[in-house]
N, C-alpha and C positions, 0 to 999 in steps of 0.2 A: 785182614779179614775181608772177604768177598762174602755178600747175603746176594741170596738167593730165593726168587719165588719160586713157585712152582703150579702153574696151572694144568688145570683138567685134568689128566687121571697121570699124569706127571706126578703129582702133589697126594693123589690115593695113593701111588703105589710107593710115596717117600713117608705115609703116614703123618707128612704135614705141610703144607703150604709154605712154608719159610725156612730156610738153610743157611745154614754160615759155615763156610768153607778156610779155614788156615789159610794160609801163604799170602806171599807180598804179588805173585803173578803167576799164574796158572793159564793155559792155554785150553782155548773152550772146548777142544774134544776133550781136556781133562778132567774138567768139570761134570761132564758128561759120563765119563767113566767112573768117577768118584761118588757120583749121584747112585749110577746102576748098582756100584759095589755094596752100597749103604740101605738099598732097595730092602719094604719089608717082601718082596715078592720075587720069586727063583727068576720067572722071565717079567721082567719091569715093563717092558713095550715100547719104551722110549730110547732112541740111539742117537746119535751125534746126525742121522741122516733124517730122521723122521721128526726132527723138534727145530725151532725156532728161538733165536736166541737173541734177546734185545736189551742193548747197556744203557746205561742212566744216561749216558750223551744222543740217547737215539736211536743207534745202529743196531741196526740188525741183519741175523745171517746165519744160514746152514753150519754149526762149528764143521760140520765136516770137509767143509769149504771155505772155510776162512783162515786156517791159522793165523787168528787174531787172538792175543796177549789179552786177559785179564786183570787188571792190578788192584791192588788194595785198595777198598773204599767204594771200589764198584759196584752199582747194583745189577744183577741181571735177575731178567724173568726169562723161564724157560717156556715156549708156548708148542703145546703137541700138535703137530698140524690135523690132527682128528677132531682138534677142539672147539665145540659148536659155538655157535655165534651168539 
């Protein structure tokens, strides 16, 4: 299971701030895909190029530029880069 935050209107258009995602490893543009499919909103606004994506060890990175593996037990926060300070 991978949780999942969800900030600033990330988290509006998921209808909740917090997600748990199946699998043992998932790759973060898929998380991203998986996110927008489950969206309560037709266009969500959030894509693998416009969000931020930071693991419980720290890291963080554009998914749409990282193929970087997600594993089980990770935590990520998704941050929209619109998202006010």
């Amino acid at each position: 299971m991978i949780n999942v935050r969800c900030l600033g209107h990330i988290g509006t258009s998921m209808g909740t701030k917090d997600c748990q995602l199946d699998g043992d490893e998932l790759e973060a543009s898929e998380i991203i895909d998986l996110l927008r499919s489950r969206s309560l909103e037709k266009d969500p606004g959030f894509t693998k190029y416009n969000t931020l994506m930071m693991i419980s060890d720290g890291e963080a990175f554009v998914p749409a530029s990282a193929g970087r593996t997600v594993r089980n037990g990770e935590k990520v926060v998704l941050i929209p880069f619109s998202h006010g300070g």
